[in-house]
C-alpha positions, -999 to +999 in steps of 0.1 A: -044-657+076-027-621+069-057-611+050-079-614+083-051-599+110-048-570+083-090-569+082-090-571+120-060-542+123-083-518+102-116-528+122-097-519+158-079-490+143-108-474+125-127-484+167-099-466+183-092-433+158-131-428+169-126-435+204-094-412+202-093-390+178-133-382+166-151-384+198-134-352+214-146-325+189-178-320+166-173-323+128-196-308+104-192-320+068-207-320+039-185-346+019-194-376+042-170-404+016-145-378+020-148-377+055-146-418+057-119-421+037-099-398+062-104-419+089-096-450+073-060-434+065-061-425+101-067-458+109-042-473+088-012-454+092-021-440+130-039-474+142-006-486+156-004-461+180-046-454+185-053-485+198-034-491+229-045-455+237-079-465+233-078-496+252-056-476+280-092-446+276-117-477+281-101-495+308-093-460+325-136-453+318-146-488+328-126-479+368-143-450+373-177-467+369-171-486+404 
């Protein structure tokens, strides 16, 4: 049962350090595994934080729509 929380906690982190963090500039790379693994340790270590942020962006997003 704490693998899948822990599996779940990296999915919603990894959805919110894109919502937060990656969707508010352009990145050019040229080491794309590079570039995944840096968001995974976002993710990880910052997913505590990124994800009520990013369910406070897309509830703030969704009330603007009506």
């Amino acid at each position: 049962m704490e693998s899948i929380l822990v599996i779940v906690y990296i999915i919603l982190g990894y959805w919110a350090a894109n919502k937060v963090w990656y969707s508010k500039r352009v990145y050019l790379v040229s080491d794309g595994g590079k570039f995944f693994v840096q968001k995974m340790v976002v993710a990880i270590f910052l997913g505590w934080i990124l994800i009520p942020v990013a369910l406070v962006q897309l509830l703030l997003e969704n009330g603007k729509g009506k």
